[in-house]
C-alpha positions in Angstrom: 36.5 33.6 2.8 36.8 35.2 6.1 32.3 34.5 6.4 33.9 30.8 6.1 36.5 31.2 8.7 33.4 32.8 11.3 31.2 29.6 10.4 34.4 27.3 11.1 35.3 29.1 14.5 31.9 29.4 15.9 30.9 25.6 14.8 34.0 24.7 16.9 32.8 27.3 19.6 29.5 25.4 19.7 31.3 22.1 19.7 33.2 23.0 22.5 30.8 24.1 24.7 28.5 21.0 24.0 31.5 19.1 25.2 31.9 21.0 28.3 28.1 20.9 28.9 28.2 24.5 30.1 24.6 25.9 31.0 23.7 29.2 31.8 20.2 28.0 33.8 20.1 28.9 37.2 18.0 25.6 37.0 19.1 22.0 36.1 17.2 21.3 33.3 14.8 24.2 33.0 11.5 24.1 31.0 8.6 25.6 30.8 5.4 23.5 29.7 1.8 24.3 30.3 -0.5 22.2 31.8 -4.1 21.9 29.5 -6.9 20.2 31.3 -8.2 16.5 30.1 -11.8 16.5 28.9 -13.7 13.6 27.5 -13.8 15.4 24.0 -9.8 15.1 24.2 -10.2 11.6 24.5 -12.9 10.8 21.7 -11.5 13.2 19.1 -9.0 10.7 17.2 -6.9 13.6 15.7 -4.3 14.7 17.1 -3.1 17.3 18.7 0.0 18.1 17.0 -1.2 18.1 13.5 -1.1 20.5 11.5 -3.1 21.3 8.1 -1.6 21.3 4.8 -4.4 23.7 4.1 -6.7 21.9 1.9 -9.1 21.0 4.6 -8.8 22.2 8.5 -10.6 19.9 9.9 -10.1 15.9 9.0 -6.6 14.8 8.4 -7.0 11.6 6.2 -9.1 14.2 3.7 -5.9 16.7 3.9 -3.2 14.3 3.6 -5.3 12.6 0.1 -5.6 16.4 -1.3 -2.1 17.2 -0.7 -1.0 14.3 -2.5 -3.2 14.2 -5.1 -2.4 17.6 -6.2 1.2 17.2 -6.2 0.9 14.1 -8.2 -1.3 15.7 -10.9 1.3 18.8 -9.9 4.6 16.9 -10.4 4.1 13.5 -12.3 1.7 14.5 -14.9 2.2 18.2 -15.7 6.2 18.4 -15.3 7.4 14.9 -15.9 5.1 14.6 -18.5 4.6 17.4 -20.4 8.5 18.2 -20.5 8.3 14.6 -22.0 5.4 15.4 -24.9 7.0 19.0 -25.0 10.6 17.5 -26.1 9.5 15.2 -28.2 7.1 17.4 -30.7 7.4 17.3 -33.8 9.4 20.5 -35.7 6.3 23.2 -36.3 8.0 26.2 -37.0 9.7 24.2 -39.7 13.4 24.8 -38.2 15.0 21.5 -39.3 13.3 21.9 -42.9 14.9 25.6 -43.5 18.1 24.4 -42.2 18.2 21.6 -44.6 17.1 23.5 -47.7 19.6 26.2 -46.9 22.6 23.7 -47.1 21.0 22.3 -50.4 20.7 25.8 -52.2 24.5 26.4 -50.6 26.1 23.3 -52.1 23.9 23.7 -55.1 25.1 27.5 -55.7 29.2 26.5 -54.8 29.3 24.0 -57.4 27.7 26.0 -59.8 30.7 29.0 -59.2 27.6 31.1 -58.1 28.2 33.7 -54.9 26.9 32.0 -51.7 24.6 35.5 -51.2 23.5 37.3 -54.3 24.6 40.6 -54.1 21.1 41.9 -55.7 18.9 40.0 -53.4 16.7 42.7 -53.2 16.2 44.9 -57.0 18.0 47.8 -56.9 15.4 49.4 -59.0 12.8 49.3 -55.9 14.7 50.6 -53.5 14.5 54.2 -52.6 17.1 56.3 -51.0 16.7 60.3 -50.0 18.7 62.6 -51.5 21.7 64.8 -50.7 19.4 67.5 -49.9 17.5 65.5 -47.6 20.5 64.2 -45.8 21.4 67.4 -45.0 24.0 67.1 -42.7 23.5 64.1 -40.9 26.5 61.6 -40.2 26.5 58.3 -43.0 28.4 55.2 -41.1 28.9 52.6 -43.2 
């Protein structure tokens, strides 16, 4: 809250001295600009000077501008607007929506046969094996 209240009061500080159109140059409208000879080559190369490189080619604009949008379309419109489209609209391969149906079938079949939901011997008793007392020593059993 009080970061908020800084921004607020030095917005209004900046306000009000672009109002008041206090400068601290010495100067009325001070700049500093360097002067670059003119040579024929300035005037026969068509690029200009200004430009900068998106960095798929350094030297001819029309070729770097085509790149950079080329790859951002292939980028953008076909990988992520597309395939988050063919990616959505899979079909089910891990079989989620087919073990989710079958489980509410075998529950509905096992309430109306008066069966428990879970069997409680799932697993045979007969192959499971546990240690002995001996074995378990002393060691804590949290149930």
């Amino acid at each position: 809250m009080s970061a908020l209240l800084r921004f607020v009061n030095r917005a209004a500080l900046h306000r009000t001295l672009a109002v008041r159109g206090i400068k601290t140059s010495p100067k009325k409208d001070e700049t500093a600009a360097i002067a670059t000879p003119v040579t024929k080559e300035d005037f026969a190369n068509p690029n200009p000077k200004n430009w900068v490189s998106y960095g798929f080619d350094h030297k001819d604009e029309a070729n770097d501008r085509n790149s950079t949008k080329a790859s951002f379309f292939f980028a953008v419109t076909l990988c992520l607007v597309w395939g988050t489209f063919f990616w959505a609209y899979l079909p089910d391969t891990q079989m989620r929506d087919w073990a989710q149906r079958e489980a509410f079938l075998e529950l509905r079949r096992r309430e109306k046969a008066g069966l428990d939901l879970v069997s409680p011997n799932y697993v045979d008793p007969s192959t499971i094996v546990l240690p002995s007392d001996e074995e378990l020593g002393d060691t804590e059993i949290i149930i």
